[in-house]
N, C-alpha and C positions, 0 to 999 in steps of 0.2 A: 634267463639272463638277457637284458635286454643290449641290444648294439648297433652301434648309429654307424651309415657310409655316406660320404660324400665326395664330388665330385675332385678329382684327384689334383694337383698345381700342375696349370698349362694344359686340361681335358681342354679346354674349348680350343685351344691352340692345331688339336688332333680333326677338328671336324669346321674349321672355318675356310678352308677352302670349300670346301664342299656345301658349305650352307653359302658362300659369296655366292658362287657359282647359278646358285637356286634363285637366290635374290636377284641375281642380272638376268638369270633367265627372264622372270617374270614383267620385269622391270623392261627388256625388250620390246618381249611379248604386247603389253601398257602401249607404252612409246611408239612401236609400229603403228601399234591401232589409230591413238588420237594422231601420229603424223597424218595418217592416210585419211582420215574424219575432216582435219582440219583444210586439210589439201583441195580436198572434193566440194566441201562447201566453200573454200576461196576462189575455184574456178567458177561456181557455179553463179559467184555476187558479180555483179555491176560495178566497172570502173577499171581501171588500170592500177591501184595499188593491190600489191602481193603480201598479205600481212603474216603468212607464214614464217618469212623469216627473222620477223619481230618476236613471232609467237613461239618458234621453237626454242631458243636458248631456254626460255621461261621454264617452257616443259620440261627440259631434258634438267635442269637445275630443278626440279619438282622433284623429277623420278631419281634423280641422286642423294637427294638430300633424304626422301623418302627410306632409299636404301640404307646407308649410313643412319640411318634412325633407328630403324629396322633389325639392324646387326648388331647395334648397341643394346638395345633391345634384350634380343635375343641371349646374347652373354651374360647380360646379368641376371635372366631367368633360369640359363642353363648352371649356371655355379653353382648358384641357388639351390639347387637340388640336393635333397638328402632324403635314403630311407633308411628308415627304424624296424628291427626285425627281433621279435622276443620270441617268447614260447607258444602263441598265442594267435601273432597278427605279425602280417607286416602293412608298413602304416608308408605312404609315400609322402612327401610336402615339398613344395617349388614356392619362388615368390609370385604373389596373384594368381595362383591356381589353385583349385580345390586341392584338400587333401583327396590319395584315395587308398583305402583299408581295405587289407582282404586280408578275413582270417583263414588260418592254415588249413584249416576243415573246408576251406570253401575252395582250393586249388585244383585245377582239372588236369593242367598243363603247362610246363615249364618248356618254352624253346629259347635255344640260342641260334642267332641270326648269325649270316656269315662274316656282320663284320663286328663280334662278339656281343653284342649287345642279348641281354635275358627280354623275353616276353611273359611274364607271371599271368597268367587267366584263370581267373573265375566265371568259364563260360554262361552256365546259367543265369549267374546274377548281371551279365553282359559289364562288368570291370575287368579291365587291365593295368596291367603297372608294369613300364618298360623302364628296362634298368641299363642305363647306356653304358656302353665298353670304356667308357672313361670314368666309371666309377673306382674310387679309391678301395684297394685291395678287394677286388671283384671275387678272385680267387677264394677268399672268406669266406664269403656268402654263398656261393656256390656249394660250398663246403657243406654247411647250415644248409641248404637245400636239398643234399644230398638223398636225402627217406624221398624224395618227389625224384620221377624219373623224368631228367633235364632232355629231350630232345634237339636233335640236332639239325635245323632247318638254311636252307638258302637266304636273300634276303623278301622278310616279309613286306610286300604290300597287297594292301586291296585292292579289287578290282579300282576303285574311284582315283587310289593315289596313282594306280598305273596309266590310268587317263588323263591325267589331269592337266599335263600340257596339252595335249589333243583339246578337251573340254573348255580351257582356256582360250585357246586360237578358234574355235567355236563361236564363245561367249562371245570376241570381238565381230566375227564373220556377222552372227545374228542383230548385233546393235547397229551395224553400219546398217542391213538390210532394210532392218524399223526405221531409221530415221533417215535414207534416202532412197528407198524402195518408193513405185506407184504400185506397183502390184498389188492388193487386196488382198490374194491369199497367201501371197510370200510373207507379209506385213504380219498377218492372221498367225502364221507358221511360226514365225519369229517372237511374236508378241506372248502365246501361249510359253514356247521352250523356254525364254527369258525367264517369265514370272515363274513357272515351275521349279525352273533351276534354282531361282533363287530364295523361290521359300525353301525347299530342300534344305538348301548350301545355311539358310540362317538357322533353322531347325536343328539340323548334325552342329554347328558351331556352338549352339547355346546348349546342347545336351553334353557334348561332350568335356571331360574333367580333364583334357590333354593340352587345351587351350587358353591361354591367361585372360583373367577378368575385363584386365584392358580392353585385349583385341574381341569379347565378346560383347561389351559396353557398344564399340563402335563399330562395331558387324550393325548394329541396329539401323543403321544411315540407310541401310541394305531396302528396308520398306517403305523411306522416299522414295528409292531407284524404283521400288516395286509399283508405286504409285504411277510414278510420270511414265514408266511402259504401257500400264495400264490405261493411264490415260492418251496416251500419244497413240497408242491399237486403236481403242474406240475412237478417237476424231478422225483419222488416216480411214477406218474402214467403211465406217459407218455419216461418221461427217459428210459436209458438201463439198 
């Protein structure tokens, strides 16, 4: 028998401070950088005009409007969600996301995270399908899961998501270096971890079925950015 859940009235209600939170984090994180970018090459030009404080309203009106996009976003993919779970398969579908299917045969491991959320893996085939705690009557399904031994874990991250402010305030440290660094091998240093990081970062985005088409369409902008590193290492190292 087959049976549909979906996200419950007012789940996103349960986890929107906690995604704002994430959003301004980064949103910060952004904002310091180009303050500080823009700062350092205004002291560095010819003349008595200070254009930074023409230039920031701009940005910080960027980096808000970005957010507020962002969060809007995010809600209507989160509603969106619903999984399908028969005798057979359970089937996950979000808007602009892959489906992702995993049949019951193919189940390794069921955790629940600490702040209720299911993790369904099917290790070997490297799928998951995360079933957020603001799913409508959770308890159900749980239920229907029951022949699987549901594990009881803390909350899950990866090594990458527990870095990823760190790797963040990095990523900015490195671009300032490449583009006002004279150093040669700092330039070299920066220009290498840039490009790596970011074909990585574009690789995991476009493999992964957790992330909307949207934001994997315009991840792609990502190997301009890979370009002009590459090209800006080479002139800075090698140039005259």
């Amino acid at each position: 028998m087959q049976q549909k859940f979906k996200i419950k009235e007012n789940g996103f209600a349960e986890i929107r401070k906690q995604l704002i939170l994430r959003l301004v984090s980064f949103g910060l994180i952004v904002l310091c950088g180009l303050i500080v970018y823009i700062y350092i090459l205004s002291t560095n030009q010819s003349g008595d005009i200070n254009t930074l404080p023409f230039i920031l309203p701009i940005i910080i009106g960027a980096v808000i409007f970005g957010l507020l996009m962002g969060l809007r976003r995010q809600k209507s993919i989160f509603n969106s969600y619903e999984l399908t779970i028969d005798d057979q398969k359970i089937v996950r579908k979000q808007n602009i996301t892959s489906d992702i299917t995993i049949y019951l045969n193919e189940i390794e491991e069921i955790k629940k995270i600490a702040n209720g959320a299911l993790i369904i893996n099917a290790g070997r085939l490297n799928k998951t399908i995360i079933v957020p705690a603001q799913l409508e009557n959770i308890e159900t399904l749980e239920s229907k899961l029951s022949d699987f031994n549901i594990t009881t874990a803390g909350r899950e991250k990866s090594v990458l998501q527990s870095l990823k402010w760190p790797l963040s305030v990095l990523t900015i440290v490195l671009m300032l270096v490449l583009y006002l660094s004279t150093n040669k091998i700092l330039i070299s240093i920066s220009g290498i971890l840039l490009t790596a990081g970011l074909i990585y970062s574009q690789f995991a985005i476009q493999k992964s079925k957790h992330i909307d088409n949207r934001t994997k369409r315009g991840a792609w902008i990502s190997l301009i950015v890979i370009i002009i590193i590459v090209w800006i290492t080479y002139i800075k190292v090698f140039g005259t």
